[in-house]
Every structure is written in structure tokens, then in C-alpha cells.
C-alpha positions as CSV (number, residue, x, y, z in Angstrom):
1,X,-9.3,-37.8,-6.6
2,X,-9.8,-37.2,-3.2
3,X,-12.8,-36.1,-1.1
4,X,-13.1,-33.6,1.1
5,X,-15.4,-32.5,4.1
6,X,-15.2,-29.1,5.0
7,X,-16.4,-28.9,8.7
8,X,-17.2,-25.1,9.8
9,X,-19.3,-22.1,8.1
10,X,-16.9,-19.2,8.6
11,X,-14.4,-17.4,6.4
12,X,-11.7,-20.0,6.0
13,X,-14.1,-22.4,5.4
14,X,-15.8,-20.6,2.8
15,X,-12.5,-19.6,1.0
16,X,-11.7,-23.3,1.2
17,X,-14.6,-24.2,-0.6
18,X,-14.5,-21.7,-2.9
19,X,-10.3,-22.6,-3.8
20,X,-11.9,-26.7,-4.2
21,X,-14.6,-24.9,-6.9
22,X,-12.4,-23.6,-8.8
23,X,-10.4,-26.9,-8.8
24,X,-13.5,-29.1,-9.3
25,X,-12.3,-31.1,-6.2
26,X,-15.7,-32.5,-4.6
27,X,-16.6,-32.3,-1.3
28,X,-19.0,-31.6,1.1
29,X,-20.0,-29.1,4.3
30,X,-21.3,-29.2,7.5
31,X,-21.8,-26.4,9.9
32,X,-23.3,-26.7,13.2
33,X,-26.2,-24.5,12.8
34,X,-28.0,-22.5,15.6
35,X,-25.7,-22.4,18.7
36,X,-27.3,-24.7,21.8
37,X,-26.6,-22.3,24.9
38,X,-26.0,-26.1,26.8
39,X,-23.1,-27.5,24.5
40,X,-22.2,-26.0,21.6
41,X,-22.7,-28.8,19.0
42,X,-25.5,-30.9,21.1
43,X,-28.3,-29.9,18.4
44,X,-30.8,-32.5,17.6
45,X,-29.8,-33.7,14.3
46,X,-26.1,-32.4,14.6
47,X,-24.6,-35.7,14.8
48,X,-26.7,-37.1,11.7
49,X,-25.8,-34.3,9.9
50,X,-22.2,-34.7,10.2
51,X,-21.9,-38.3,10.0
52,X,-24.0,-37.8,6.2
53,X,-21.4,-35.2,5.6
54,X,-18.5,-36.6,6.2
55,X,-19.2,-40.3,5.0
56,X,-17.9,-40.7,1.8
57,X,-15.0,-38.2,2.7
58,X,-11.3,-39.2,3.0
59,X,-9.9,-35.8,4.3
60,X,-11.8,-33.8,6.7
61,X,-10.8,-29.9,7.5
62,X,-11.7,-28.6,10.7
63,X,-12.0,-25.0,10.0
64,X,-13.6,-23.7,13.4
65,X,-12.2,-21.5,15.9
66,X,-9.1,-22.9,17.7
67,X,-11.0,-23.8,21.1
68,X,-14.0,-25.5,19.7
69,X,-11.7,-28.0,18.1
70,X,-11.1,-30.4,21.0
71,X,-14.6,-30.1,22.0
72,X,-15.6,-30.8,18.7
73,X,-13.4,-34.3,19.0
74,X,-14.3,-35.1,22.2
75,X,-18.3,-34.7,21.3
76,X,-17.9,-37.3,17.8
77,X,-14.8,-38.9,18.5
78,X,-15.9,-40.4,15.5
79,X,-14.4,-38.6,13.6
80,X,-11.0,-39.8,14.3
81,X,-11.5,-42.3,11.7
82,X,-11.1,-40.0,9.2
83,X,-8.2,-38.2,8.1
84,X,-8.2,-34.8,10.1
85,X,-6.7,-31.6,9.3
86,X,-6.8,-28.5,11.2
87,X,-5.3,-24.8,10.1
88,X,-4.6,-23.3,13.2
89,X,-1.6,-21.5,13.5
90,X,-0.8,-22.0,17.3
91,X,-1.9,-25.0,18.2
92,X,-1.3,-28.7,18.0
93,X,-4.1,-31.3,18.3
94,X,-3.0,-35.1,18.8
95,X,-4.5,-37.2,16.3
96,X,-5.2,-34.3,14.3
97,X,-2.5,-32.9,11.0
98,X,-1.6,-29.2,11.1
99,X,-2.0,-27.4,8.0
100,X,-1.5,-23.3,8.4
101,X,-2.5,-21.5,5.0
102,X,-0.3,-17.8,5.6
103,X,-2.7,-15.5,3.9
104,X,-5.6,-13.2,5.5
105,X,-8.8,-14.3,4.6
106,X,-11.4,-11.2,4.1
107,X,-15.0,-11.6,3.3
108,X,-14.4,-11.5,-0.3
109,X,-13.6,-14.7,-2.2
110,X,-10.4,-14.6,-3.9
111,X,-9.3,-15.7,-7.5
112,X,-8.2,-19.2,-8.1
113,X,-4.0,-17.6,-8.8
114,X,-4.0,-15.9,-5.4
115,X,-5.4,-19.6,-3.5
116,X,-2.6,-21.1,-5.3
117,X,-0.1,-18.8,-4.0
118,X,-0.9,-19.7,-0.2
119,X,1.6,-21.1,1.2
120,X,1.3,-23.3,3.8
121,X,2.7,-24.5,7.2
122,X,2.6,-28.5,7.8
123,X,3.8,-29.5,11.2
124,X,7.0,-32.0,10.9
125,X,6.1,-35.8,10.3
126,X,3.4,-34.9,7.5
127,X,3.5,-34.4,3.9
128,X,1.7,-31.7,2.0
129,X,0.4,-34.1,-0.8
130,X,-1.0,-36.7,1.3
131,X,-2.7,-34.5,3.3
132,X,-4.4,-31.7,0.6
133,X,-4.1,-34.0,-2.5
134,X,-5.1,-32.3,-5.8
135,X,-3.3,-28.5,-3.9
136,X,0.0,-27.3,-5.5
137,X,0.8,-25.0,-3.4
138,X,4.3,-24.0,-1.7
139,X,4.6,-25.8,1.6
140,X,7.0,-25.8,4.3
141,X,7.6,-27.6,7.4
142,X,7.5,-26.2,11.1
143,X,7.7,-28.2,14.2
144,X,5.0,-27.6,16.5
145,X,7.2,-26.4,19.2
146,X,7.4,-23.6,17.3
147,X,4.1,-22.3,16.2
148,X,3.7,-20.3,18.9
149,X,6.3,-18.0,17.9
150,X,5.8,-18.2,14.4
151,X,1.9,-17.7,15.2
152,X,3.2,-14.1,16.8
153,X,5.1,-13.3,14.4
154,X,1.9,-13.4,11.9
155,X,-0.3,-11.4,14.3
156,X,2.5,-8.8,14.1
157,X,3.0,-8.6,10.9
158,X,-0.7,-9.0,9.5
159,X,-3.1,-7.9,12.4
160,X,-0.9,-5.4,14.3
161,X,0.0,-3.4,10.7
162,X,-4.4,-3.3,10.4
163,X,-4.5,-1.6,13.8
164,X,-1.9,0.9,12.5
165,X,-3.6,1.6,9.5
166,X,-6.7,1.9,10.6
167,X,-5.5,3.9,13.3
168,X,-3.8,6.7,11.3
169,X,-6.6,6.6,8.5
170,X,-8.9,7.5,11.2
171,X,-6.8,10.3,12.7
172,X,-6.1,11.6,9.0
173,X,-10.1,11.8,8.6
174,X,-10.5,13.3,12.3
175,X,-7.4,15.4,13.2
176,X,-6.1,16.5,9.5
177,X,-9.8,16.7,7.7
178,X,-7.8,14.5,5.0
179,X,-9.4,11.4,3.1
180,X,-7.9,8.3,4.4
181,X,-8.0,7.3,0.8
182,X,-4.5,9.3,0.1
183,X,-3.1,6.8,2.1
184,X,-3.7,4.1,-0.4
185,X,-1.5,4.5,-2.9
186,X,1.5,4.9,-0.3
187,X,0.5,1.9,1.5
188,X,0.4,-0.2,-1.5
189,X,3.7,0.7,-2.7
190,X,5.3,0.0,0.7
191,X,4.0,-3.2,0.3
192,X,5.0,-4.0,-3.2
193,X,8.3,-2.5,-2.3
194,X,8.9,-4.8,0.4
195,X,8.3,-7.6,-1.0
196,X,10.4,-7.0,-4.3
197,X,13.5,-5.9,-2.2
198,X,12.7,-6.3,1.5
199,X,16.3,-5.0,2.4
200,X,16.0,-1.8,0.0
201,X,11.8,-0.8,1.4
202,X,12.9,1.1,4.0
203,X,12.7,4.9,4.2
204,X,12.7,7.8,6.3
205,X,14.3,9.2,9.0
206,X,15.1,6.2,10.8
207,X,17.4,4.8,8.0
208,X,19.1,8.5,7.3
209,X,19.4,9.0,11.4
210,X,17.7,12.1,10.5
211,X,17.4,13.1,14.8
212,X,15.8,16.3,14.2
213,X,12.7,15.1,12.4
214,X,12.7,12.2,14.2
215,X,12.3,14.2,17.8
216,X,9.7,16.5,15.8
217,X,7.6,13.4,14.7
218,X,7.5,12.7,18.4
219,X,7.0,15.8,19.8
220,X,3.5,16.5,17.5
221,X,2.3,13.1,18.7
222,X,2.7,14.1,22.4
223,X,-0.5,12.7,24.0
224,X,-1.3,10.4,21.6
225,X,-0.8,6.7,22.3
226,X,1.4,6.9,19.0
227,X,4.3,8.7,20.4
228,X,5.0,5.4,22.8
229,X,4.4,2.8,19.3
230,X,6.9,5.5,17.5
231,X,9.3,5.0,20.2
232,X,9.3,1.5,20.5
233,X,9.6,1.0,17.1
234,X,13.2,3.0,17.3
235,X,13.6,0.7,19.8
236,X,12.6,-2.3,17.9
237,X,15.0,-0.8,14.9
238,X,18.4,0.1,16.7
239,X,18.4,-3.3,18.3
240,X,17.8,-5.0,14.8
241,X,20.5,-2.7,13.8
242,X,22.7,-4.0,16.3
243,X,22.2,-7.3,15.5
244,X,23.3,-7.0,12.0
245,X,26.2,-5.2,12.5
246,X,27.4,-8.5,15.1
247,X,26.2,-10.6,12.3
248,X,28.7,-8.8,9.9
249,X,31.8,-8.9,12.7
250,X,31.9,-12.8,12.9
């Protein structure tokens, strides 16, 4: 079986320990304890630390923020001796494999099903079972010229649809004196309706070209940096409309 060393004391990294607890899969951690206002892993016994960590350790992950990876290498370029995995969706390190795991990790661990339904990003030239040995779950292939598109296209769909959210619950609390709690069960069933029948979730004005409500639904939003999201996503819907009609023509 292999080893693991889990370098990094945030959420992924926690979430990755927890997933290799629940599959018995040993292996260690090393965080880089209190920050050094000089260089950021120059602590006394940092380097002791993380050579004890990491020594018996086949695979190690670098979950840490994307920009403290290369000065992480470039402080214990040791470390290339190992077998180095990073999870950052955008970038590319030389010497280093690309593993992105598409799932938002919240501060909550998660049950051992829902780790094994992350899939995962590997960039081209690696294979999913020699790099997480002892993981079963789906994999794909991207090439690195690409991730940061498909890095984008995450933000938009995961972290941009929080923003929403959290945006209307807020105005439903402080302009409508409603719980932002009715929300919920609305929100959930988008979701689940999406991803049962993407082509089908769809409702509302837009899809009946219902003009009237639609130029209502703007006008009550007038002053509200809303009204300008609600247009653009008309915007963002025609042209997606258009598309698929030309798809349908050739």
C-alpha cells in the first residue's frame, strides 16, 4: 500500500486526510506552523519537521495555496525526490503531477461515498492510479493548456452561484423581511433538477420568452447591481440560444 504525506493544514488538506481515514491508507502531515514575517517556511525546525514527515512517504500532496507552492520547492528542493502532487486547478508546476479534485471543500468533513464521488482532473502524461494509489475515483484527463479555462469555468459555476445566493438570501432578510431559509428548498431542487436532466432544469420567463415579466423583473431591480447580472445573463442565454440553433443547422 502506498504512503502518503499530506503537506498543508488547510481545508483540502484536512478533507484529504480525513477521505485516507476512512480508507485506512497511512500517511503523515506536516504544516508549517507559525508564519515567519521573513520567509514564510524559514522556521527553526521547519525543515526537520518536514524531512521526518515525509521520509518514509512515496507520494507527497502539496495542498497549500497555489503561490506558496514554488516557494515551497524552491526552499526544500528536496522534495523533488519524492513523488509530488499538487491540486491546483490553474496552474502547472514542472516536476510536479496535477491532480484537481472538482468538489467544494467546506469546513465540515464529508462522508467516505461523497470522497469517492470526486472526480478528478489529472493533467495529460499521468495516470490516476499511479499517482493516488488505493483512490477509485472517476478521473479524467485535461491538458494543462487548458486549466485556465476550465479553472474559470469552476469559479463560475461554484463560487459565482455562492455570491448569488448569498446575495439574494440577504436582500430576502433585508428588503422583503422574509427568512432566507424559504430559499432552501427551491435551491435544492434546482440543483437536483439539474443534474438529473440538465437540458430539462430550466424555468421561467426566459425559456417561455415571457417579455413582460421579464422587463418587470428588471424594472423592480432598478438601482440594484442585480438588474445589470439579470441582463447579462439574458445576454449570456440568447447567445447560448443562438449557438444551438447553428448547431442544429449543420
Amino acid at each position: 500500500m502506498a504512503n502518503y504525506a499530506i503537506i498543508g493544514g488547510g481545508r483540502l488538506a484536512r478533507h484529504f486526510s480525513q477521505y485516507f481515514v476512512l480508507l485506512k491508507i497511512p500517511h503523515t502531515c506536516w504544516t508549517r506552523g507559525r508564519r515567519s514575517a521573513f520567509n514564510t517556511f524559514a522556521l527553526p525546525d521547519a525543515e526537520q519537521r518536514l524531512r521526518s514527515t515525509i521520509g518514509d512517504a512515496d507520494r507527497v500532496l502539496l495542498l497549500i495555496s497555489d503561490h506558496a507552492i514554488a516557494a515551497l520547492l524552491k526552499q526544500y528542493p528536496f522534495l523533488y525526490k519524492k513523488q509530488l502532487i499538487h491540486c491546483s486547478g490553474a496552474l502547472s508546476f514542472p516536476g510536479v503531477a496535477g491532480a484537481h479534485p472538482l468538489m467544494t471543500f467546506a469546513d465540515d468533513l464529508y462522508e467516505l461515498e461523497t470522497y469517492q464521488s470526486v472526480p478528478f482532473m489529472l493533467e495529460a502524461g499521468f495516470r490516476f492510479e499511479d499517482l493516488l494509489p488505493g483512490l477509485a475515483n472517476p478521473h479524467f484527463v485535461i491538458k494543462p493548456e487548458n486549466k485556465a479555462r476550465y479553472h474559470a469555468m469552476c469559479v463560475l459555476a461554484g463560487n459565482f452561484t455562492q455570491i448569488l445566493w448569498k446575495g439574494i438570501s440577504d436582500r430576502f432578510e433585508q428588503q422583503l423581511a422574509l427568512p432566507a431559509a424559504a430559499l432552501h428548498p427551491y435551491l435544492n431542487q434546482i440543483a437536483e433538477n439539474f443534474t438529473r436532466t440538465p437540458e430539462m432544469a430550466l424555468t421561467g420567463p426566459l425559456t417561455r420568452d415571457d417579455q413582460h415579466t421579464i422587463k418587470r423583473n428588471l424594472h423592480s431591480l432598478e438601482g440594484d447591481p442585480l438588474q445589470d447580472l439579470y441582463q447579462a445573463f439574458i445576454r449570456f442565454y440568447q447567445n447560448a440560444e443562438e449557438q444551438a440553433e447553428k448547431e442544429l443547422v449543420r
